[in-house]
C-alpha positions in Angstrom: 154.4 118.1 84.5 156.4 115.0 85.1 155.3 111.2 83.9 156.5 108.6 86.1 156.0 106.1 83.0 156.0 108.3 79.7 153.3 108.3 77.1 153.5 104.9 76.1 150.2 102.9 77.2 150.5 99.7 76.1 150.1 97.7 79.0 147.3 95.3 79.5 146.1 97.0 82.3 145.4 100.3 79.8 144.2 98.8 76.6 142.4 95.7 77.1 141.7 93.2 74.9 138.8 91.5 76.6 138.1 87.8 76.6 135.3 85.9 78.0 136.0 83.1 79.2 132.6 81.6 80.6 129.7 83.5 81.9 126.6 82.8 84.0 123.6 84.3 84.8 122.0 82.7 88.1 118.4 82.2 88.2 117.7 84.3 91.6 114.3 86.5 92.1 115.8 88.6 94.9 115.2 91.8 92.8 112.0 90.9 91.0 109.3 93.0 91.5 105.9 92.0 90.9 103.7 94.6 89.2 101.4 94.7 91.4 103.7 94.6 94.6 103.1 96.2 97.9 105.1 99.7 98.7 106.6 97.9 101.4 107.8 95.1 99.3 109.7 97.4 96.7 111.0 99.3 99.4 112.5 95.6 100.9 113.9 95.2 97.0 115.0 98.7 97.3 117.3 97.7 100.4 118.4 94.7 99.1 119.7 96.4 95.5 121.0 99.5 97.9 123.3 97.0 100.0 124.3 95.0 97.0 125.7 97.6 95.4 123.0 98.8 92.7 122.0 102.1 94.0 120.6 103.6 90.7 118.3 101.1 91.0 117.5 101.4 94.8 116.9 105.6 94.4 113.9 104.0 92.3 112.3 101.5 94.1 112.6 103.1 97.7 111.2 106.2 96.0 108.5 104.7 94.1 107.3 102.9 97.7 107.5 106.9 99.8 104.7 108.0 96.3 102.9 105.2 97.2 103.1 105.9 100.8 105.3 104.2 102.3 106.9 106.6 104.6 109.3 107.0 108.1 112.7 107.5 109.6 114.0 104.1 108.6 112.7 104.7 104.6 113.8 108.4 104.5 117.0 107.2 105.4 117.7 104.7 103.0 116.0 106.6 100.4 119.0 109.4 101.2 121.4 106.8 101.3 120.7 105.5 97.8 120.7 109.0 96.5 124.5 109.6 97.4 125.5 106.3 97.2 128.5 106.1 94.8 128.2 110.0 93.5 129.7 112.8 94.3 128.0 116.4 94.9 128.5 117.0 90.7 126.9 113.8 89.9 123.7 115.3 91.9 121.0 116.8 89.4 119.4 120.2 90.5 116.4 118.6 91.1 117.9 116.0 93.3 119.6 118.7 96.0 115.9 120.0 96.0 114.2 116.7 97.1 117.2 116.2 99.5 116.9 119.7 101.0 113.4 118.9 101.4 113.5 115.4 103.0 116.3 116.9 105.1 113.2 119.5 106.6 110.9 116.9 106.8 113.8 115.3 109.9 112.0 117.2 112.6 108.7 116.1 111.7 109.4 112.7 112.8 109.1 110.8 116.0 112.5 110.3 117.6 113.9 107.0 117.1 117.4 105.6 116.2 116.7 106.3 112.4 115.7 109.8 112.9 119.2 110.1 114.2 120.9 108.5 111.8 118.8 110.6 109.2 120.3 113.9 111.5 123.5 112.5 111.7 123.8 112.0 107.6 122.4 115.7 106.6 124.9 117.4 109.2 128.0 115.5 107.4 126.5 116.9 104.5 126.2 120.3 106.0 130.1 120.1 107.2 131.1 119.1 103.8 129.0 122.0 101.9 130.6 124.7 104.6 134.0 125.6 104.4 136.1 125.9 107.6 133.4 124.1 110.0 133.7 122.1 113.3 134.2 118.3 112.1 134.6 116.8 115.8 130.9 117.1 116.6 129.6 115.9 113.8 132.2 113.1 113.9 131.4 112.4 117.7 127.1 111.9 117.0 128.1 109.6 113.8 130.1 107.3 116.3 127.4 107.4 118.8 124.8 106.1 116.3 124.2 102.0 116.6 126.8 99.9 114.3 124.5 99.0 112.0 123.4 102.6 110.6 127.3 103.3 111.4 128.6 101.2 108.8 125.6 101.9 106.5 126.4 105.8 106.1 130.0 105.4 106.4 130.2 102.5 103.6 127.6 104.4 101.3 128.6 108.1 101.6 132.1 106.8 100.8 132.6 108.7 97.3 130.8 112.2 98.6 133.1 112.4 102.2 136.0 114.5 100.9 138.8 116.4 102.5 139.2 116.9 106.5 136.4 115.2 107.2 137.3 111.6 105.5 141.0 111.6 106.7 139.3 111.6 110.2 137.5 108.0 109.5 140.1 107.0 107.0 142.2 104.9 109.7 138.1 103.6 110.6 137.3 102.4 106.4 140.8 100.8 106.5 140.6 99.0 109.3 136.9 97.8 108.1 138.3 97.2 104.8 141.1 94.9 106.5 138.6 92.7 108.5 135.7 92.0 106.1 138.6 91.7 102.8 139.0 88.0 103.1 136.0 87.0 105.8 133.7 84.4 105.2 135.9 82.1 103.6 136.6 84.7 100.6 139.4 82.2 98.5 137.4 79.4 98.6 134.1 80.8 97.6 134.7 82.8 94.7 134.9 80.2 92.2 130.8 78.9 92.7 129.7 82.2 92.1 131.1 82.1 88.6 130.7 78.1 88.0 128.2 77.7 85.6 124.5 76.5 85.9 124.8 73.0 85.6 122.5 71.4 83.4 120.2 68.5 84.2 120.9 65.0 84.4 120.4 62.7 81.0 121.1 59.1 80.4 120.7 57.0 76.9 116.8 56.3 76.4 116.8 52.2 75.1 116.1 51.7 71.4 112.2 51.2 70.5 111.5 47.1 70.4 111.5 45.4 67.1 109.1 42.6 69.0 106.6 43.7 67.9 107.1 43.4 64.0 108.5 39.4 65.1 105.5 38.6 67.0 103.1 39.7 63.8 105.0 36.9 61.7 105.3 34.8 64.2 101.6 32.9 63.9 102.0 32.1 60.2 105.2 30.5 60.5 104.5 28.3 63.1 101.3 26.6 61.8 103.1 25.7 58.9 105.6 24.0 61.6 102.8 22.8 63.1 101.4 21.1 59.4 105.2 20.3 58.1 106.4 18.3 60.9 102.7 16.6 61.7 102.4 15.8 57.8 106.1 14.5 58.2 105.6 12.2 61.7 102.4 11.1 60.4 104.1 9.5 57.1 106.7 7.8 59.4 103.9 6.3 61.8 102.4 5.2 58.2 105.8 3.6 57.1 106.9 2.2 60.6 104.9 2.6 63.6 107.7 1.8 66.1 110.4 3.4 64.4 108.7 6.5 64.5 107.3 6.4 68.3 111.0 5.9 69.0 112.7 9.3 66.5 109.7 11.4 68.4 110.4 11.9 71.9 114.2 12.0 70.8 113.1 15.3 68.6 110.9 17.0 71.0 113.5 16.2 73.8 116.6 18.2 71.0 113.8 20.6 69.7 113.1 21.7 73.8 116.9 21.7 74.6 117.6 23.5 71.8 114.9 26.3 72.5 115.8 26.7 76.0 119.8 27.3 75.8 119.6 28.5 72.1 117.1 31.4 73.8 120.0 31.9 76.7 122.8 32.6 73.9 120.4 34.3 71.6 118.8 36.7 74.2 122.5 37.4 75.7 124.4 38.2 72.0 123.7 41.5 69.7 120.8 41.3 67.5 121.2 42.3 63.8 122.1 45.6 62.6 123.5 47.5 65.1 124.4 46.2 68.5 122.7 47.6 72.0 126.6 48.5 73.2 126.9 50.5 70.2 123.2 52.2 70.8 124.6 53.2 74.6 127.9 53.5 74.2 128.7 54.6 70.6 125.5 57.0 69.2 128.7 59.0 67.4 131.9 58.1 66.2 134.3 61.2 68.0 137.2 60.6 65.4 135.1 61.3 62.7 132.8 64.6 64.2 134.7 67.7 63.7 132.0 70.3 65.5 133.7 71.9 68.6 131.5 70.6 70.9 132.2 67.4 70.6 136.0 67.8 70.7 135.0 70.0 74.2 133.7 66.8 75.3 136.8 64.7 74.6 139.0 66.9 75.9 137.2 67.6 79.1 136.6 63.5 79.2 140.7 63.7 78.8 141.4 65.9 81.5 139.2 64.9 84.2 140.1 60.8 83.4 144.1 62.7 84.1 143.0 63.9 87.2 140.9 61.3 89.0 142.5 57.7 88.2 142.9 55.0 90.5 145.9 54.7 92.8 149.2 53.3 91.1 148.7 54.5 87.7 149.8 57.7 86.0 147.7 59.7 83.9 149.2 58.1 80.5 148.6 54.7 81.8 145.1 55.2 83.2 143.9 57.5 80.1 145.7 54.5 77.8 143.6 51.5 80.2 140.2 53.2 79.4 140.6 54.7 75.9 137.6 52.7 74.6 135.1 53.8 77.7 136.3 57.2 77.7 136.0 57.2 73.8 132.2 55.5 74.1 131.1 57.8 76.9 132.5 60.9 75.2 130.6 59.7 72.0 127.3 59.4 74.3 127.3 63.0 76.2 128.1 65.1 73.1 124.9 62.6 71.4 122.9 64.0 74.6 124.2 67.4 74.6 124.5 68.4 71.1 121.3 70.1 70.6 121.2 72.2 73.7 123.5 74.5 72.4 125.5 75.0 75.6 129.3 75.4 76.8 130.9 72.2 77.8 131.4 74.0 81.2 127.8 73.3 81.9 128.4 69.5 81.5 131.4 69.2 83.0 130.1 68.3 86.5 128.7 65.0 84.9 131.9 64.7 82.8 133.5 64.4 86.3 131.1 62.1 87.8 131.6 60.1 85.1 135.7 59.6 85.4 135.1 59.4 89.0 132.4 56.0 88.7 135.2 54.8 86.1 137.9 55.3 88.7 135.9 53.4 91.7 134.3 50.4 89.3 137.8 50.0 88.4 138.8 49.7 92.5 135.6 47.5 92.9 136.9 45.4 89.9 133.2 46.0 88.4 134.8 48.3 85.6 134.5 45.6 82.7 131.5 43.8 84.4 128.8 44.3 81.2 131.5 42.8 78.7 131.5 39.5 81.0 127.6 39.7 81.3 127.4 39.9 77.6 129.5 36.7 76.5 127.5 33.5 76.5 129.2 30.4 78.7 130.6 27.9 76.2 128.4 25.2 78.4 125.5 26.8 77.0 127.1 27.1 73.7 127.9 23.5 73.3 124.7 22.1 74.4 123.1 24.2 72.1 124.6 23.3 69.2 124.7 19.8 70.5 120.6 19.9 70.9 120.4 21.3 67.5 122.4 17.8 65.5 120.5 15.8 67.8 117.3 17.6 66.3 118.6 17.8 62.5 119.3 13.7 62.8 116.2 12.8 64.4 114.3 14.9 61.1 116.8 13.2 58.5 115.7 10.3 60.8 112.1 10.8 60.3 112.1 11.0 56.6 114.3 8.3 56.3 111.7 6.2 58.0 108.6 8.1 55.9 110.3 7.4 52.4 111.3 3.5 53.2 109.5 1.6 50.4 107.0 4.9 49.5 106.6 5.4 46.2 107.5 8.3 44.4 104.3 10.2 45.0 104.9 9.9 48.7 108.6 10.5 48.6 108.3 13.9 47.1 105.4 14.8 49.8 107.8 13.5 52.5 110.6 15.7 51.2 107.9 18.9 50.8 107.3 18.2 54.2 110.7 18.1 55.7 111.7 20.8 53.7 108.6 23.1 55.2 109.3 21.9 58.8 113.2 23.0 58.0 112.3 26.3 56.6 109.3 27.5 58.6 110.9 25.8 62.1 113.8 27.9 61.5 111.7 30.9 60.5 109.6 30.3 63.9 112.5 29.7 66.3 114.1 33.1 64.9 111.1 35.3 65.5 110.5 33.5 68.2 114.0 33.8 69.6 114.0 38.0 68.5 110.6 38.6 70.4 112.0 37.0 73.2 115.9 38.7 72.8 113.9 41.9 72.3 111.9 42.0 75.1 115.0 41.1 77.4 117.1 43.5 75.5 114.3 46.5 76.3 113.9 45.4 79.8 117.8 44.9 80.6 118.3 48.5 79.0 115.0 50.1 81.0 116.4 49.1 84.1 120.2 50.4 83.2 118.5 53.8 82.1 116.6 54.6 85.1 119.8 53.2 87.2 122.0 55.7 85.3 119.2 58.4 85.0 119.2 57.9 88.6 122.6 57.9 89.5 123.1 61.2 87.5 120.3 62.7 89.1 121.9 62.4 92.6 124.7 63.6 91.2 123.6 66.8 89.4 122.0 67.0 92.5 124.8 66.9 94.9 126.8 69.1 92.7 124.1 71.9 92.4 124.1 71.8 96.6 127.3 72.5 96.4 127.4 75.4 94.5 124.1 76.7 96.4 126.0 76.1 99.2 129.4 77.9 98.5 128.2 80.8 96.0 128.7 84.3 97.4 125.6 86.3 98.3 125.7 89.6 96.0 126.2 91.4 99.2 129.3 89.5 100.0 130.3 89.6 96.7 129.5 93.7 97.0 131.6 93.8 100.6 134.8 92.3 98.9 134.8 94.3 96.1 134.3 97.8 98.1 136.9 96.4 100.5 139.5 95.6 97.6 139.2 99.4 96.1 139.2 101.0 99.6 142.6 99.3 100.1 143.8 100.0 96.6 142.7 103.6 96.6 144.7 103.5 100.2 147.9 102.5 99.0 147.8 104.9 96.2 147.6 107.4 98.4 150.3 106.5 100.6 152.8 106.0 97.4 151.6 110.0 96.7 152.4 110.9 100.0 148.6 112.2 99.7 145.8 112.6 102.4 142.1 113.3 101.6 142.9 117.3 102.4 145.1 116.7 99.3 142.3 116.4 96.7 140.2 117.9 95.1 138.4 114.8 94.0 138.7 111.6 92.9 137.0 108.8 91.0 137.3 105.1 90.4 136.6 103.2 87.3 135.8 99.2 88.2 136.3 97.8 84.6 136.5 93.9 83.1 139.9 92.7 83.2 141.6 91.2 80.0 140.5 87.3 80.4 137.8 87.1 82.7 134.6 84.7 83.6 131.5 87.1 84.8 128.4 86.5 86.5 125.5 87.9 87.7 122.0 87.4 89.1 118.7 88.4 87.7 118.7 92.1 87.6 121.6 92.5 89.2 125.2 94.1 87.5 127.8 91.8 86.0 130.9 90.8 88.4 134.1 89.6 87.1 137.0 86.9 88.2 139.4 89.3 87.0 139.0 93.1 87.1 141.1 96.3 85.8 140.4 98.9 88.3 141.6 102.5 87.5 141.9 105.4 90.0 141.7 109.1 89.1 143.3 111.5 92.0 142.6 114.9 91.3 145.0 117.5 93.2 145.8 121.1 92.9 148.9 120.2 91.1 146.9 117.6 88.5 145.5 114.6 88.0 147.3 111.0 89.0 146.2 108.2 87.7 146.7 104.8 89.4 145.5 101.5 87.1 146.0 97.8 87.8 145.0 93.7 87.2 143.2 92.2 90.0 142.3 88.8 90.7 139.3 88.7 92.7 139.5 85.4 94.3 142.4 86.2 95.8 142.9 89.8 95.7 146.5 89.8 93.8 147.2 92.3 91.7 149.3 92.8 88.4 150.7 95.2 85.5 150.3 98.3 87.7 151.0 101.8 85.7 151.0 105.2 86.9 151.0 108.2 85.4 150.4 111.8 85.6 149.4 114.8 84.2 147.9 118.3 84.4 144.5 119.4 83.9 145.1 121.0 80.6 146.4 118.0 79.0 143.5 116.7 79.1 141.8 117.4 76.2 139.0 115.7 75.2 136.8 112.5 76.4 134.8 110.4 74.7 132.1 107.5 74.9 131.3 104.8 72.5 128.6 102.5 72.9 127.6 99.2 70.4 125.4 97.3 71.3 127.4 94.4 70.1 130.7 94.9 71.9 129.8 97.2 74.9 130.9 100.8 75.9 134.6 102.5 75.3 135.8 105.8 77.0 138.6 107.4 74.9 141.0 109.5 76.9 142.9 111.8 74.8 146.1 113.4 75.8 147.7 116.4 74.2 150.9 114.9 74.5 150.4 111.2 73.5 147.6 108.9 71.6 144.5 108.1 72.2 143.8 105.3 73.9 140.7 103.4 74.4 140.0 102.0 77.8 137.3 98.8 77.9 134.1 99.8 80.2 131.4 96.7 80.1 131.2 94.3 77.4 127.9 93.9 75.7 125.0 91.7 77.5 121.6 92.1 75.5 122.2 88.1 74.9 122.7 87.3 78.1 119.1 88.9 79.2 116.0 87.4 80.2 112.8 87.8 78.9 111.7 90.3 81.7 114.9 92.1 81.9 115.3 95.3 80.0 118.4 95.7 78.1 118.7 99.5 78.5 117.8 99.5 82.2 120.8 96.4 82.2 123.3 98.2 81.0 122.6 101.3 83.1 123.3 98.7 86.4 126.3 97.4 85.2 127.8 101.1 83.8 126.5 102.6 87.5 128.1 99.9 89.2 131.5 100.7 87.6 131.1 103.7 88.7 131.2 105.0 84.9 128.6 107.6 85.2 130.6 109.9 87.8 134.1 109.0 86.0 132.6 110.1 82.9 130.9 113.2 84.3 134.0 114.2 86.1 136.8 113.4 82.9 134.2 115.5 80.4 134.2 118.3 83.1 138.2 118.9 83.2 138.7 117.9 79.1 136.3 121.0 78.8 137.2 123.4 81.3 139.8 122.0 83.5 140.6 122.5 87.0 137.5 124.9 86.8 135.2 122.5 86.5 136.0 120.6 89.2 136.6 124.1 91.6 133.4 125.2 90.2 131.3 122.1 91.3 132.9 121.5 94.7 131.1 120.6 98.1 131.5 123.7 99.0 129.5 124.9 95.7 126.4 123.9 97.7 124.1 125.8 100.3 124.2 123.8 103.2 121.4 121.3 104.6 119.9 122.7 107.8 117.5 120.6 110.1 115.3 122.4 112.5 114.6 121.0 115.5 
């Protein structure tokens, strides 16, 4: 038997190396069950998990609502649907034939409606199929009489079982199908929200607790001492000289009130001690010294989406040089936020972006540097400060100049106790009074520039969690591409064989993760990839043919295609490997080359949530790979070879017969 590419298997597209490159698991309740639910409302979950794509879980819940009760035409045919949905007559248990041979009696029992038809209809294609040598055309003809809707349902689900004669007749139908629904609904541009990760919420900088409180405690102490110091001081003066010291009064009260009013301007507006309210929002972290990935996620994403969205008439070197110390300050501040939440920088990056994009437009508002020009002090205010503040220091020298004229020592050293106390314990009063007041406008400026931010991010994270609602894929659409994307791959396989369905014996297709890949999935529901490996086994009289190759779902390209081919007997043994930790393996062994190990499902126990069962999990995602049959079928021929499969034809079955 010939090889069209040797024995050598090292492409890509035959011995992965898998790589994860994000991964999402949406928050959806479309397949949760209550315990307690009605059978009508498993049997609606049953449907939904049937069209998605998950029939191993459908045969359950449809059959769980018929014990319960739930019965008819429109059940019974959906719950015949998801038992040969994706399998083949092998996959079906002897058990399984029973209960269909028996629902398949139970047809004339019902009233006549469009589902008891379509329940007819599906048991005769099964009877043509288990019969060699029968009549196809009427079969064919009540199957294209039936309405569209139970049409496309039977033909799209008993996909894998139709075999021989009977499929090339509705090939040219699948493909054409598969043609029109391959890129509908906006396919290209829709992909991508489906595996975007959940964003998380909206956070902004909470302002540092106030230290006013702590000021305001020392504040009453201080200032009666003022309050004794200075009246013990002016009192001396009026003692010495009356009129000399009416005059230095008003003068100091007129500096001390002058002083107190623009002195509280420039003290509220510049950094307190220690460390400064920019560096509590801007500057939690320093990001050249922290070496933890995360925060070098941040920076880079900070980088690239500051590259991407810059105002018009710079480059990306000039803008990202112009705002290295914002980007730098709020890089610092969303790994601070972040940090602890032990997530991917993926799930951030939609505020990352928002961010770079409010730089970009504060910049075209010319608001971008605003805060530094609202934090500097006008030199006016400055100046008439400091001007107050001599004024008030000569009218005290003034006033103990006048209380010492011609005292005697005694006096002078109460005079100069005095001054010194109204020095000391004025400064000491203006200062906490000054850092209550600084506090509380400090607290109060950065309340109102949280909830603004807070705010602002909120709409955001908002607006960008629409979108994604908006755009993400429903798991049937996502279900419809996929099916479409093998049905034309398995087509073109075919036509490079020069093969037609009367051709094969059988055939299978393995749906695996592709090398680099982001997944996703929804509560319940079986893992779908960006990139896929998909792997088709042809088996003919002559052998088998395997087809493999790279696909890109958003787009449907392809890549690294290999074919190869060999007979039955060179098969010689197949193998599973599960671990928990890395996922499942099948091991093809050839008698004339090596083993080689071909990537099923990755592992996803810790992707799980709390009501998801990891077992019942990873039997989703293998069925929906279509594992179970391509592992049946490989074990079958590595044991007994083109036996097997002759042994376990359609045609290996009685057939279904409906009375009346």
């Amino acid at each position: 038997m010939s090889h069209d590419d040797g024995a050598a298997y090292s492409s890509a597209a035959y011995n992965s190396t898998i790589g994860i490159q994000a991964e999402t698991v949406h928050d959806s309740t479309i397949y949760f069950v209550h315990p307690d639910a009605s059978p009508q409302e498993k049997y609606r979950v049953g449907v939904q998990l049937l069209e998605d794509g998950v029939p191993s879980r459908a045969r359950e819940m449809i059959t769980d609502a018929i014990v319960h009760g739930h019965d008819g035409t429109e059940v019974r045919f959906h719950w015949v649907l998801a038992m040969l949905s994706a399998r083949t007559h092998h996959d079906l248990t002897t058990e399984e034939v029973e209960r269909l041979r028996y629902a398949s009696r139970l047809v004339r029992n019902y009233a006549e409606d469009e589902w008891k038809e379509a329940l007819r209809v599906t048991f005769d294609l099964l009877a043509v199929l288990s019969t060699t040598g029968s009549e196809t055309g009427p079969v064919l003809k009540q199957l294209h009489d039936l309405p569209l809707r139970q049409y496309d349902a039977i033909l799209r689900h008993l996909d894998v079982i139709l075999t021989g004669g009977l499929k090339d007749d509705l090939w040219a139908e699948t493909l054409g199908q598969a043609r029109a629904e391959r890129f509908d609904n906006d396919r290209a541009q829709r992909v991508w929200a489906y595996f975007a990760p959940a964003p998380i919420g909206a956070r902004a900088v909470r302002p540092r607790p106030s230290t006013a409180a702590a000021a305001r405690a020392a504040l009453p102490v201080r200032a009666v001492l003022f309050v004794v110091s200075s009246a013990l001081l002016w009192a001396m003066a009026l003692v010495a000289n009356p009129a000399q010291a009416i005059a230095e009064l008003p003068v100091a009260l007129g500096a001390g009130l002058t002083a107190a009013r623009f002195g509280g301007r420039w003290w509220g507006q510049e950094p307190g001690p220690g460390p400064t309210a920019e560096a509590h929002v801007s500057h939690p972290r320093d990001p050249a010294s922290a070496e933890d990935k995360f925060t070098k996620r941040v920076i880079h994403s900070f980088d690239h989406y500051f590259s991407v969205r810059r105002p018009h008439g710079f480059t990306s070197d000039a803008w990202l040089a112009h705002t290295i110390q914002i980007r730098r300050s709020l890089a610092a501040e969303i790994a601070d936020l972040y940090r602890e939440s032990r997530i991917g920088v993926e799930r951030v990056d939609w505020l990352i972006r928002y961010l770079a994009e409010d730089a970009r437009n504060r910049y075209n508002n010319g608001t971008l540097f605003d805060q530094r020009r609202q934090d500097q002090t006008p030199g006016r205010t400055k100046a008439l400060t400091m001007a107050a503040l001599a004024v008030l220091g000569g009218a005290a020298l003034a006033a103990f100049g006048t209380a010492v004229s011609g005292a005697a020592p005694q006096r002078a050293l109460w005079a100069f106790l005095a001054v010194l106390g109204a020095a000391w314990s004025g400064h000491e009063t203006v200062f906490r009074w000054l850092e209550v007041q600084r506090e509380e406008r400090r607290l109060n400026r950065e309340t109102q520039e949280y909830l603004e931010q807070l705010t602002a991010r909120q709409i955001a994270h908002q607006r960008w969690q629409s979108l994604l609602d908006e755009t993400r894929p429903s798991e049937l659409e996502m279900e419809t591409w996929l099916t479409c994307d093998k049905t034309l791959f398995v087509d073109e396989a075919l036509r490079h064989h020069r093969l037609t369905w009367r051709d094969l014996i059988s055939h299978t297709i393995l749906v695996a993760p592709g090398p680099s890949y982001k997944r996703g999935r929804v509560r319940g529901g079986p893992w779908r990839y960006s990139h896929y490996v998909f792997r088709l086994f042809l088996f003919t009289q002559d052998g088998i043919r395997e087809i493999s190759s790279e696909f890109n779902f958003s787009d449907a390209t392809r890549r690294n295609e290999q074919r190869n081919n060999y007979r039955f007997d060179a098969l010689t043994s197949v193998q599973v490997t599960e671990n928990a930790d890395v996922g499942y393996d099948l091991e093809l062994v050839l008698s004339n080359g090596p083993a080689r190990k071909i990537r099923v499902k990755d592992a996803d126990a810790h992707q799980l949530a709390p009501t998801e069962n990891s077992q019942e999990i990873s039997e989703i995602n293998l069925s929906s790979a279509g594992s179970a049959h391509t592992f049946r079928l490989l074990e079958g021929i590595a044991a007994d070879g083109k036996g097997w499969i002759e042994r376990h034809g359609p045609d290996s079955l009685a057939p279904f017969q409906i009375a009346g």
